[in-house]
C-alpha positions in Angstrom: -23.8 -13.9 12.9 -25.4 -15.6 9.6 -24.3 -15.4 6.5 -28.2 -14.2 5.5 -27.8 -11.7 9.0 -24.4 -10.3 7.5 -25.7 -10.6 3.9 -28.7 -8.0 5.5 -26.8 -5.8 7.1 -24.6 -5.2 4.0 -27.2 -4.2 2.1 -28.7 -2.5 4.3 -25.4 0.3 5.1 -25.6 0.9 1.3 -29.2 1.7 1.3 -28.4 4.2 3.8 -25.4 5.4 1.5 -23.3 4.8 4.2 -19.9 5.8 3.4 -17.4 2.9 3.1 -14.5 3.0 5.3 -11.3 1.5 3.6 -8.0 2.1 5.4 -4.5 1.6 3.7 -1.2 1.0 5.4 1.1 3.9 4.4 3.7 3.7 2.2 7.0 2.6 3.4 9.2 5.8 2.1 12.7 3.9 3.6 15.5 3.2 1.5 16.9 -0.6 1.3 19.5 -0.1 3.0 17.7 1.6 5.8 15.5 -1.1 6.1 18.2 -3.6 5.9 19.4 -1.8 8.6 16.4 -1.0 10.9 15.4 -5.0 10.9 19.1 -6.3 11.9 18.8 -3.6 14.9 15.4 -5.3 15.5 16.5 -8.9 15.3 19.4 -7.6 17.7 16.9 -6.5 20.3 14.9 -9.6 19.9 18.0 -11.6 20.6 19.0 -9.7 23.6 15.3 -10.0 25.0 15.2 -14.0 24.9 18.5 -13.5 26.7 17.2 -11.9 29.4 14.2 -14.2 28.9 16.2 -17.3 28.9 18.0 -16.1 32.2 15.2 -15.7 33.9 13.7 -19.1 33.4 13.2 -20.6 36.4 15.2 -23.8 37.3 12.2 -26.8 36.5 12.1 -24.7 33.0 15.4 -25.0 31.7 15.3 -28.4 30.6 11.7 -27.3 28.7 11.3 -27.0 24.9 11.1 -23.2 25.5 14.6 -22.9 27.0 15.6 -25.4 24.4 14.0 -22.7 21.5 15.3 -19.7 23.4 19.0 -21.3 23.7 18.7 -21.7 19.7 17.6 -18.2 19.4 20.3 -16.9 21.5 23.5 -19.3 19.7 22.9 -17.5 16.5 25.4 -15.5 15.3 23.6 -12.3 14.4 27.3 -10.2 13.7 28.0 -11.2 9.6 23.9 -9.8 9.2 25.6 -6.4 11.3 28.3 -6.6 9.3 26.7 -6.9 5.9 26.4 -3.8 4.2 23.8 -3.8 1.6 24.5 -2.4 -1.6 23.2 1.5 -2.5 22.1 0.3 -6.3 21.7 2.1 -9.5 25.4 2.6 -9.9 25.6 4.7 -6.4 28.4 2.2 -5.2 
């Protein structure tokens, strides 16, 4: 499409008094620390899925770059993010 087709059809929908459609992402209503610890439980998952992944390459793959990305992925120590207990703030210590 144009720029002068788009350009058209905008003016156009507000000719009509079409209504405008404008959709926001809701409001995330988690605490820090939930969210802290929803996305280490996440990055756990994610670890143990390129696991499984990375066992299942088949042999003329696991000298590829992907194994060699996956074997990364799956060395990292994820345990001291587990561990890590963020703090409450505002004195709630």
């Amino acid at each position: 499409m144009t720029h002068a087709e788009r350009q058209a059809r905008y003016r156009a929908s507000h000719v009509e008094g079409a209504p405008k459609l404008r959709y926001r992402k809701p409001a995330d209503r988690r605490s820090r620390p939930q969210r802290w610890c929803d996305a280490v439980a996440e990055l756990l998952e994610l670890q143990s899925d390129y696991q499984t992944w990375l066992a299942a390459l088949p042999e003329n793959l696991r000298d590829s770059s992907t194994a060699d990305a996956l074997r990364a992925i799956c060395e990292l120590d994820l345990s001291e993010l587990a561990d890590a207990e963020p703090p409450r703030g505002f004195g709630r210590d």
